[in-house]
matplotlib code that plots the C-alpha trace (Angstrom):
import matplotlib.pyplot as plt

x = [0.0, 1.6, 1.8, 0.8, 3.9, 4.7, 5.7, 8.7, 7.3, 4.1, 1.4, -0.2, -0.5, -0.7, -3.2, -1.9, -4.5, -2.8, -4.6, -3.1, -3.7, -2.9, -1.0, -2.1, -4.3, -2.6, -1.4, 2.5, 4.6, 6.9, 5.8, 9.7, 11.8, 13.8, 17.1, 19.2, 23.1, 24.6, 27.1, 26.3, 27.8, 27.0, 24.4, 24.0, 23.1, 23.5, 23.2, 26.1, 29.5, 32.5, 35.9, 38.6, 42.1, 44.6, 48.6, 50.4, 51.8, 54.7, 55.0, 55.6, 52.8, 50.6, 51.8, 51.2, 47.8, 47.0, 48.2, 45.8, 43.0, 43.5, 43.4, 40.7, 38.3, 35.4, 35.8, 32.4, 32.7, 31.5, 28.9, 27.5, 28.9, 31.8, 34.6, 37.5, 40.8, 44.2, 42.8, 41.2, 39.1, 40.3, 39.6, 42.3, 41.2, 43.2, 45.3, 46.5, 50.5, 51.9, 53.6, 50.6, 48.6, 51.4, 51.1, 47.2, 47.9, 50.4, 48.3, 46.0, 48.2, 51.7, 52.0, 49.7, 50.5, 49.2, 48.7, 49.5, 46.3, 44.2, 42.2, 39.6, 39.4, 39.1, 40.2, 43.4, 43.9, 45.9, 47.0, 47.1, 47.7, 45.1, 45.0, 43.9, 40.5, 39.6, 36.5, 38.2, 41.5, 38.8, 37.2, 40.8, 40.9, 38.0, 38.9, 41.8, 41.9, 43.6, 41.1, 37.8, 36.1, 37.6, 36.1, 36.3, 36.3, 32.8, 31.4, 29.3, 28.0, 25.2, 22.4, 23.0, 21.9, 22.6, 24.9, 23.0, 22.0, 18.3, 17.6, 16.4, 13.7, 12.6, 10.2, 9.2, 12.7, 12.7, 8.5, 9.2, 12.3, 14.9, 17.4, 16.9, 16.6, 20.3, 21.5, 21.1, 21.9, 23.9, 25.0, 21.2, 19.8, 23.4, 22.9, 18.9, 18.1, 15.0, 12.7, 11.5, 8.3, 7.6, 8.6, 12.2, 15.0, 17.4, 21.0, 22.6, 24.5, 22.8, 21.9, 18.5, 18.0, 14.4, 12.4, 9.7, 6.7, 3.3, 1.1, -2.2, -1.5, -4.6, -6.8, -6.5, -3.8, -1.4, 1.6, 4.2, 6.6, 10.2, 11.8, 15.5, 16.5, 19.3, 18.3, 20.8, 20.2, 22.1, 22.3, 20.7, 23.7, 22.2, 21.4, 24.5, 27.6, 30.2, 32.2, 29.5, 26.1, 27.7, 24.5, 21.5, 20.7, 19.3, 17.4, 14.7, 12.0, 8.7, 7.4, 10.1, 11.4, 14.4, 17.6, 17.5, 14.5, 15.7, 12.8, 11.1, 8.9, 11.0, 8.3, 10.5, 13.9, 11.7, 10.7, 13.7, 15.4, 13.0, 14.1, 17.6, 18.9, 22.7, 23.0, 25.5, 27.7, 27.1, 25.0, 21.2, 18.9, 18.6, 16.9, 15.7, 17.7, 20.8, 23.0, 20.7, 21.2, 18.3, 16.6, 14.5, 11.8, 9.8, 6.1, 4.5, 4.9, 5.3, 4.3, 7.9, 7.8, 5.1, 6.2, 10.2, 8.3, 6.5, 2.4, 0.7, -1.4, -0.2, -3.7, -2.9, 0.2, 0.8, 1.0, -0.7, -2.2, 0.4, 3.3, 3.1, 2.8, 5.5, 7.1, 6.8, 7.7, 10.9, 11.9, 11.8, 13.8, 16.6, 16.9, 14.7, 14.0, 12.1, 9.4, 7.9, 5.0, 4.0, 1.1, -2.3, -5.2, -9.0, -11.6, -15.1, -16.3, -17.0, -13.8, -13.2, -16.8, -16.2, -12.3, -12.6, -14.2, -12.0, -12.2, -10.4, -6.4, -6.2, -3.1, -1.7, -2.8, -0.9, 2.1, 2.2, 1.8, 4.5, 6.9, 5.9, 6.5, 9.8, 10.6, 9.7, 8.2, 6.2, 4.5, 1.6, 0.4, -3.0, -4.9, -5.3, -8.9, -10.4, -11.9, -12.7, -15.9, -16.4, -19.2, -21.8, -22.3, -20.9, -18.2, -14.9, -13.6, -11.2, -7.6, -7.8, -3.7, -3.8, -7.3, -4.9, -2.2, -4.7, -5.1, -1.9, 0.3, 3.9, 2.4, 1.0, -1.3, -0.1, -2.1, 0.1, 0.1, 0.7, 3.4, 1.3, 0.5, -2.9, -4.5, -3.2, -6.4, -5.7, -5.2, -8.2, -9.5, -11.2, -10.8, -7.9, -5.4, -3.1, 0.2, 0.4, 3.6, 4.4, 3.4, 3.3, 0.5, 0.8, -2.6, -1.5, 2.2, 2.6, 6.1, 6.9, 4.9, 6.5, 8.1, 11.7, 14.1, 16.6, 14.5, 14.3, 13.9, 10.5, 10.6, 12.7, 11.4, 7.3, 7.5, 4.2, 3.0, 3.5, 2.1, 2.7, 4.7, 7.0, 7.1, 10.7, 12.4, 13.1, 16.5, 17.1, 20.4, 18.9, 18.1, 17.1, 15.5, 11.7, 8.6, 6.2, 2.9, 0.7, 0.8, 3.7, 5.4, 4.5, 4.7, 8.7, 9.3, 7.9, 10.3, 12.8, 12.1, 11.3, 14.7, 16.4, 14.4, 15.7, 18.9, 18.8, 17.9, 14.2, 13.8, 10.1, 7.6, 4.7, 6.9, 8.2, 4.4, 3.7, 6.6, 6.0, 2.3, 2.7, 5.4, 3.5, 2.1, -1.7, -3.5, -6.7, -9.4, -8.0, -6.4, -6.9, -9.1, -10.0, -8.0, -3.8, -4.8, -2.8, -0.6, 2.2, 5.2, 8.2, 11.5, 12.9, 10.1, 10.3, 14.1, 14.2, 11.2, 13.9, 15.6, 18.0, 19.7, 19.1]
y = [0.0, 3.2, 5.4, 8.7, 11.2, 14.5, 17.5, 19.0, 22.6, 22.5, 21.2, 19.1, 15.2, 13.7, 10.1, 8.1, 6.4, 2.8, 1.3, -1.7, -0.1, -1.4, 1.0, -0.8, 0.6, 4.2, 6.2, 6.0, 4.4, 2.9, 3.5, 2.1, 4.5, 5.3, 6.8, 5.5, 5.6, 3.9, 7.2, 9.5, 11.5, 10.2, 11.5, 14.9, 13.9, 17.0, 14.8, 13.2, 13.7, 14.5, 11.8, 13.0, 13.2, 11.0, 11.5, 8.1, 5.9, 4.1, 0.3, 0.0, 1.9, -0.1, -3.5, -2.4, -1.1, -4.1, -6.4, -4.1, -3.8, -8.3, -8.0, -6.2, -7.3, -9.5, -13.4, -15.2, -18.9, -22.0, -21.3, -18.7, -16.4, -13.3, -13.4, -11.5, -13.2, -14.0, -14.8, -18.2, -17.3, -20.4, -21.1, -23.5, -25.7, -24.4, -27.7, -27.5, -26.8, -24.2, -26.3, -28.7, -25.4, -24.6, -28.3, -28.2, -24.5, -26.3, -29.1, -26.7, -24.0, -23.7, -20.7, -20.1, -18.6, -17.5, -13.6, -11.6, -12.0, -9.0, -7.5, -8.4, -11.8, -15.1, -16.5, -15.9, -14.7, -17.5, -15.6, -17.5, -15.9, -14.3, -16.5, -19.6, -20.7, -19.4, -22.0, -24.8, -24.2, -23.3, -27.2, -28.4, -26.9, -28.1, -31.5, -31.5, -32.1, -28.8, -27.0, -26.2, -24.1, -22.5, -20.3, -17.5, -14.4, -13.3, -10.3, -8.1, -5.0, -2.4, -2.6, -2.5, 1.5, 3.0, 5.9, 6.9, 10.9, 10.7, 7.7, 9.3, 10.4, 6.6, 5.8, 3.2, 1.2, 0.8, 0.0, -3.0, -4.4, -3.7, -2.8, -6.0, -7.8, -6.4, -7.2, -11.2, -10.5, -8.6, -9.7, -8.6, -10.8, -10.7, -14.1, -13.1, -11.5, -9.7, -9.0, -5.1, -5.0, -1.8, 1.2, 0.4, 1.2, 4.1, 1.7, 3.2, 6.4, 7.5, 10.1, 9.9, 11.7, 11.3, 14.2, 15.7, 16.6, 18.4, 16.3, 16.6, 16.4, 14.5, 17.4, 18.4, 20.6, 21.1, 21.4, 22.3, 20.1, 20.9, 18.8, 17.0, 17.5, 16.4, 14.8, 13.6, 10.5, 8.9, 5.6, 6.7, 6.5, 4.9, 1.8, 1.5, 1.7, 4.0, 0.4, 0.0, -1.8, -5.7, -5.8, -5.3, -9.1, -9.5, -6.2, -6.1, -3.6, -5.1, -1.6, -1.2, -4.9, -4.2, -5.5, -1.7, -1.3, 2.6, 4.5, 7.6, 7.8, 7.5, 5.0, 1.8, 3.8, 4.4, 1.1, -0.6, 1.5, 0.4, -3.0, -2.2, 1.1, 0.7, 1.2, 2.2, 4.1, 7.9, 8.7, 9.2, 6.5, 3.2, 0.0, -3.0, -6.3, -3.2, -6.2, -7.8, -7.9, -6.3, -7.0, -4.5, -5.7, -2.9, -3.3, -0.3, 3.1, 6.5, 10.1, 10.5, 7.1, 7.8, 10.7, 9.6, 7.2, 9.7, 9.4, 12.4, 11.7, 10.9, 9.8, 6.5, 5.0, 1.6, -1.5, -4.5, -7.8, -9.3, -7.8, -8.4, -11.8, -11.8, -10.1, -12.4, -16.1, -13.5, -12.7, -16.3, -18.0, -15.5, -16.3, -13.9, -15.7, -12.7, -10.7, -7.4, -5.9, -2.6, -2.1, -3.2, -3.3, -2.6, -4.6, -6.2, -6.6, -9.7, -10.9, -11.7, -14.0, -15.4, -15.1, -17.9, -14.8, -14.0, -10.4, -11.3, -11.6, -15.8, -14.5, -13.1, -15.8, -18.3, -16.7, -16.0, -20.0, -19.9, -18.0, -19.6, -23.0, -21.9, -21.2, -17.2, -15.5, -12.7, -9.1, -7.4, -4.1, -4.3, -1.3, 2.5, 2.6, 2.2, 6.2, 5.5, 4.4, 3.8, 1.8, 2.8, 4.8, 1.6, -1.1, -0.9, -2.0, -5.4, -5.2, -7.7, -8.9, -8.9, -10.9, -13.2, -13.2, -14.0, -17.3, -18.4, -19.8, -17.6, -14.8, -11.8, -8.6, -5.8, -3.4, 0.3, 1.9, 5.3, 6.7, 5.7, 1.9, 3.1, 2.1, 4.8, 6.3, 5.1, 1.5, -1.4, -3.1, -6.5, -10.5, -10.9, -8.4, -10.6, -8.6, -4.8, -3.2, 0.7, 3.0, 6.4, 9.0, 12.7, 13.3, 14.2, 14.0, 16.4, 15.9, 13.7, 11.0, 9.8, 7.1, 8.6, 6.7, 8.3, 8.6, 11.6, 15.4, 15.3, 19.1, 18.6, 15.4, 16.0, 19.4, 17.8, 19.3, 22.9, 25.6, 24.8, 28.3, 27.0, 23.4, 22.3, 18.9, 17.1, 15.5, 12.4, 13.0, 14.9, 12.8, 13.5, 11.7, 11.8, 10.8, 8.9, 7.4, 4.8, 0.4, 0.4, 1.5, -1.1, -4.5, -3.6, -3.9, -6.9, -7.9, -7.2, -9.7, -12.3, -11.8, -11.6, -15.1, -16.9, -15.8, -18.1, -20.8, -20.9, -20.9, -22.2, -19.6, -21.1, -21.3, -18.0, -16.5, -19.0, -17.4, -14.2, -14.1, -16.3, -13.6, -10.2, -8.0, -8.2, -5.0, -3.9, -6.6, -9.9, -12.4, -12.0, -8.9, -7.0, -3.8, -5.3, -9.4, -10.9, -8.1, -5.9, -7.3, -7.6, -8.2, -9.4, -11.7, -13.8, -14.6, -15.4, -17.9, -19.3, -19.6, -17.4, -15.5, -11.9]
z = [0.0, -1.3, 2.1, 3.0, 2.8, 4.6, 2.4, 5.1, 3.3, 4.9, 6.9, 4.3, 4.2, 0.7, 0.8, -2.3, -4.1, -2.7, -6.1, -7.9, -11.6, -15.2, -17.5, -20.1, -22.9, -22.9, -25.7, -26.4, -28.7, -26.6, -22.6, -22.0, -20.3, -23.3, -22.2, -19.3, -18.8, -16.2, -15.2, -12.5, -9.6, -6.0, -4.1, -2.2, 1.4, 3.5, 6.8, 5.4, 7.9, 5.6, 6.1, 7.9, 6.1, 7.3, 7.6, 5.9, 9.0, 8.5, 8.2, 12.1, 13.0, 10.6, 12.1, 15.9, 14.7, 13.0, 16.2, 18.4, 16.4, 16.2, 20.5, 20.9, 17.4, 19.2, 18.0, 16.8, 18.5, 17.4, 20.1, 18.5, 21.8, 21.0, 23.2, 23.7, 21.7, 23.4, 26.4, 28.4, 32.2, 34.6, 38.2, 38.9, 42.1, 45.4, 45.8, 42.5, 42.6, 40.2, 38.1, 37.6, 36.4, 34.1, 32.8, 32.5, 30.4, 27.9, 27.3, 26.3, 24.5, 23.4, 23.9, 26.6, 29.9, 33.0, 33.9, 37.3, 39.0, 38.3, 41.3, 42.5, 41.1, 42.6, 39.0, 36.9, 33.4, 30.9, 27.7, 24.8, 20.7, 19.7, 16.6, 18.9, 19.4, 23.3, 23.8, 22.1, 24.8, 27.5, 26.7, 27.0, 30.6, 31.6, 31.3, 33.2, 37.1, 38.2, 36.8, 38.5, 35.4, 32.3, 30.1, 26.9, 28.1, 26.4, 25.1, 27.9, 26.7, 27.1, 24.9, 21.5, 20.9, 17.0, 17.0, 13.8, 14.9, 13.5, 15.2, 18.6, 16.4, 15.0, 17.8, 15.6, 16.4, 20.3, 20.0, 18.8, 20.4, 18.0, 21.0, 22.6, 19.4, 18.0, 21.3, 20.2, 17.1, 16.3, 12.2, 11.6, 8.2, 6.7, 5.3, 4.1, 1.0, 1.0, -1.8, -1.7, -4.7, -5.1, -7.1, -7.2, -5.0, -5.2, -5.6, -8.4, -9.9, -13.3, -15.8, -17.0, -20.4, -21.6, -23.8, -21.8, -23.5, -22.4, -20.4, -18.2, -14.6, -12.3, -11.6, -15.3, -15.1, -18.8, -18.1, -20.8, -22.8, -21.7, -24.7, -24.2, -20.3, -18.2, -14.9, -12.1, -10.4, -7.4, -5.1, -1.3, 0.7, 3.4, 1.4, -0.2, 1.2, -0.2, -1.6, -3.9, -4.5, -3.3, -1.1, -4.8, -5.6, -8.6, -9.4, -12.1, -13.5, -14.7, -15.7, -18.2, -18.6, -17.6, -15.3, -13.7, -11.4, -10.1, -8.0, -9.2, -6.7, -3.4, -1.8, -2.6, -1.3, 2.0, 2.4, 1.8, 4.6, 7.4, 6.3, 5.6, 6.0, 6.7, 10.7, 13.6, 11.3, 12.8, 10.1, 9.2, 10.2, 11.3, 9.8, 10.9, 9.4, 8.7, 7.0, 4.9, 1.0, -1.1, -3.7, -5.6, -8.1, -9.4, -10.7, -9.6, -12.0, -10.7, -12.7, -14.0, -15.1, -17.6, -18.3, -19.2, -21.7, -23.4, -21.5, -22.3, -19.0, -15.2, -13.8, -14.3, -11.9, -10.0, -11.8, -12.3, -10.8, -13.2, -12.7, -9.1, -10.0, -12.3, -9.3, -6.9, -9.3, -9.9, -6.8, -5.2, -8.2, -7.8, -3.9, -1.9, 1.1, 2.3, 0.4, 1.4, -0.6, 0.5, -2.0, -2.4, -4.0, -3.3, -4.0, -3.2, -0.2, -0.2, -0.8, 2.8, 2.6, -1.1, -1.8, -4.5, -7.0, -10.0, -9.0, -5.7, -7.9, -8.2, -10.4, -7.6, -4.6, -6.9, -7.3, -3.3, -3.0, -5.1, -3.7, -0.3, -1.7, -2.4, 0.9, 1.3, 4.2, 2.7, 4.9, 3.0, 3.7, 5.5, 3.5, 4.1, 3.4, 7.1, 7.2, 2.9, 4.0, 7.8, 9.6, 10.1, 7.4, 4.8, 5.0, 4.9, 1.4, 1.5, 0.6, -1.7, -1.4, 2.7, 2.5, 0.4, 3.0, 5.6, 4.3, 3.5, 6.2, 5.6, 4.4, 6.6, 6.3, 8.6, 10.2, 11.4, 14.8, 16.0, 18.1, 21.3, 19.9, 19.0, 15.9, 13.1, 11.5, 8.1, 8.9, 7.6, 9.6, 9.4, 9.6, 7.5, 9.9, 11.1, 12.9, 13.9, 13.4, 13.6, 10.7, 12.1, 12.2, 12.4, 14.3, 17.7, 17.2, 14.3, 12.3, 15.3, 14.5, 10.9, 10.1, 8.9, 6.8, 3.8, 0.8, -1.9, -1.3, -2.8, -3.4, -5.7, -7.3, -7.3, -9.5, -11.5, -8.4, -9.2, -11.0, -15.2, -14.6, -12.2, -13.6, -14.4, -14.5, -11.5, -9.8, -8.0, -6.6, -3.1, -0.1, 3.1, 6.2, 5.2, 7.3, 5.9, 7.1, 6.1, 6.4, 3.6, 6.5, 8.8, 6.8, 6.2, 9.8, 10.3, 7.0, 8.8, 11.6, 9.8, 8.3, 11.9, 12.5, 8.9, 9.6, 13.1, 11.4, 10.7, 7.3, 6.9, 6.2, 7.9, 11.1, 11.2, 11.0, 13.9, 16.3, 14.9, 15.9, 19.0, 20.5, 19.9, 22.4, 22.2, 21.9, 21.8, 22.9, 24.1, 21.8, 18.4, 16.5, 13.5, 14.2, 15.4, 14.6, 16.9, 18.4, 17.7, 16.6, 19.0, 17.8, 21.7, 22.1, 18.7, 18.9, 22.5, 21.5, 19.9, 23.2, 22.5, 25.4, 26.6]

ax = plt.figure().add_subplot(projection="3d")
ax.plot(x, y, z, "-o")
ax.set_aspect("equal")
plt.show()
């Protein structure tokens, strides 16, 4: 479901239409985004904090630094625990002579040794090369007489807190656990690829040239043809890392039919952030899953998208029932194992009472059965529609794609919260609401109440939105952190869970909905309801129901 989004210029909150549409049956030759070179300059971040300049060390300096940074770099065990290298705990039993303990410490390590006693400390300190194995010379110990307990000298920290400046304003984070939830895992996804179908991600460096031409705007509006134009277009920093774009899996545009799925809308750059947004690195946000690798599949057309391919009319965006499905066969052949689908689409409603109607997407329940059979766990946005048409006055209408999800073990509709784990005003209601996760409102909590992740400056992208006078081509090379509201934002953080889960270990779909819905917090009326289904989600709570630690 395309989300609501906050212009930072004033007080008004755009609603997006949130319809699945075809683009089918408009007037261009070719609707193909004609133009596209892969050559760009990077992106204009003004959050951004500039790299220091360094003087060249010499070789001596570089080999001590390298020894240090080897003592103190944490060690990932066999246990799944990070200790501190070059060094084994051991409480060597009282009787035990000193020479007997040196014996016991050789058996275990050549070059171990034991330390001065350190205050304090009814136990002693055997150093050992930081190259070695700690647990594997701690088992060693442990077996031998003179030893009463040995163990690695593991990690203890304080909770796991971003240094990422804008993240004291992502309420969103800390509601559901994500302190708690980094603090068990800390590698976050990195072995999880998630899907992200939507408009397309911002990943790559690019120079758009299309030829604008005059076109009708959605209230009617003719705005003027600006011929050949220039436009800049750059990766969002905070989804690719300055190395490069290592972490994009497999992109692909189904608007275009093409390998290069890029986002002119910013929605899909948004949403992929919550999921994804690189994290901990003193800058911008934060993101769920921060090491994950991403792949965008785009199926849903924005304005400039039409327009770049020559549409003399922009009423018409989204995409189809079968590109989503196309979509979704794509995205778990090329190894997704997580797919989110912020989008939706409207429909009868009856669909929750007779879901077997042809009107209800079969094209897209069979492709979700796909992709589940092939091992995905997929969110769907729950629907923006719940004030469209609100009891008593009429029904609400059924989002078609999370009445799908409802009945489909590994797939889940997701309802949004506000800021005070209310339900947002937006949010649909009805049977087929299955998790609640946060999705931001601005009524009573103003700008505070967004969901912010890096996405485009949409002053200067959206200019179809001013007058034809002051109407001039857009650029895609300005980020900043954006709030935006709507489900679209809650389904990616419950995405990025499921990712946290696969990347423990449980890789079947059905499973992780289980833990995911057995672990939320339950709002609202007890147990299970129309407005959060079975709770909000809570990072914390679904990997210690793994019985994971802390």
């Amino acid at each position: 479901m395309r989300g609501f989004r906050a212009l930072p210029v004033c007080a008004t909150v755009l609603v997006a239409a949130g319809l699945v549409l075809t683009l089918r049956g408009q007037t261009a030759g070719d609707w193909r985004l004609q133009i596209l070179e892969h050559v760009g300059l990077p992106a204009i971040d003004e959050g951004m904090i500039a790299d220091e300049s360094h003087t060249p060390s010499s070789p001596e300096t570089l080999r001590r630094a390298a020894l240090l940074e080897a003592l103190l770099q944490d060690r990932a065990g066999a246990s799944g625990g990070h200790y501190r290298p070059g060094r084994v705990i051991v409480k060597f039993r009282d009787e035990a002579a000193m020479p007997d303990r040196r014996a016991a410490v050789r058996a275990a390590s050549d070059t171990g040794e034991i330390a001065v006693r350190p205050s304090y400390a009814d136990f002693d300190i055997v150093r050992i090369d930081p190259a070695e194995d700690a647990e594997e010379a701690a088992s060693v110990l442990r077996q031998r007489p003179e030893v009463q307990y040995a163990q690695a000298a593991y990690r203890v920290h304080a909770l796991f807190v971003p240094n990422d400046p804008v993240y004291a304003q992502q309420w969103n984070l800390p509601m559901i656990n994500m302190e708690k939830a980094w603090d068990i895992q800390p590698q976050a996804g990195s072995a999880i690829t998630v899907a992200v179908i939507d408009t397309g991600m911002a990943y790559e460096n690019a120079t758009i040239t299309p030829t604008l031409q005059s076109f009708r705007s959605r209230n009617g509006t003719v705005y003027p043809a600006l011929g050949p134009v220039v436009i800049p277009y750059s990766a969002a920093p905070q989804l690719v890392s300055a190395t490069g774009s290592s972490r994009i899996v497999a992109p692909y545009d189904f608007v275009n039919e093409r390998a290069t799925p890029l986002d002119f809308d910013g929605h899909g750059t948004h949403v992929s952030g919550t999921i994804g947004q690189l994290t901990n690195d003193g800058i911008g946000t934060a993101g769920v899953a921060f090491n994950v690798k991403l792949m965008p599949v785009k199926v849903l057309a924005s304005e400039w998208d039409l327009l770049f391919a020559g549409f003399t009319n922009i009423s018409n965006v989204g995409g189809s029932d079968d590109d989503v499905a196309r979509g979704l066969r794509y995205a778990a052949d090329n190894g997704a194992k997580v797919i989110n689908m912020s989008l939706g689409s409207s429909g009868p409603a009856n669909c929750a009472t007779n879901p077997n109607q042809n009107d209800c997407s079969p094209v897209i329940e069979a492709a979700l059965r796909y992709a589940v059979g092939k091992g995905c766990f997929i969110t769907i946005a729950g629907g923006n529609e719940f004030e469209d048409n609100v009891p008593p006055f009429g029904v609400n209408p059924t989002s078609v794609l999370a009445e799908i999800a409802s009945r489909i073990p590994g797939v889940v509709s997701v309802a949004a919260v506000d800021r005070g784990k209310n339900h947002a005003y937006y949010s649909s209601t009805g049977s087929y609401i299955e998790l609640s996760a946060p999705g931001g409102s601005e009524r009573g909590f103003g700008s505070a109440g967004f969901v912010r992740q890096q996405t485009f400056d949409s002053n200067l992208t959206d200019t179809f939105l001013l007058s034809p006078s002051e109407f001039h081509a857009p650029r895609f090379d300005v980020f900043g952190n954006i709030g935006y509201i709507g489900t679209s934002m809650a389904a990616p953080h419950v995405a990025g869970v499921a990712a946290m889960l696969m990347q423990q270990g449980v890789t079947d779909p059905a499973a992780i909905e289980d833990l995911l819905e057995k672990t939320a917090i339950d709002l609202g009326a007890a147990g299970r309801d129309d407005t959060f289904g079975f709770g909000l989600v809570d990072a914390r709570n679904a990997l210690r129901g793994l019985g994971l630690a802390k």
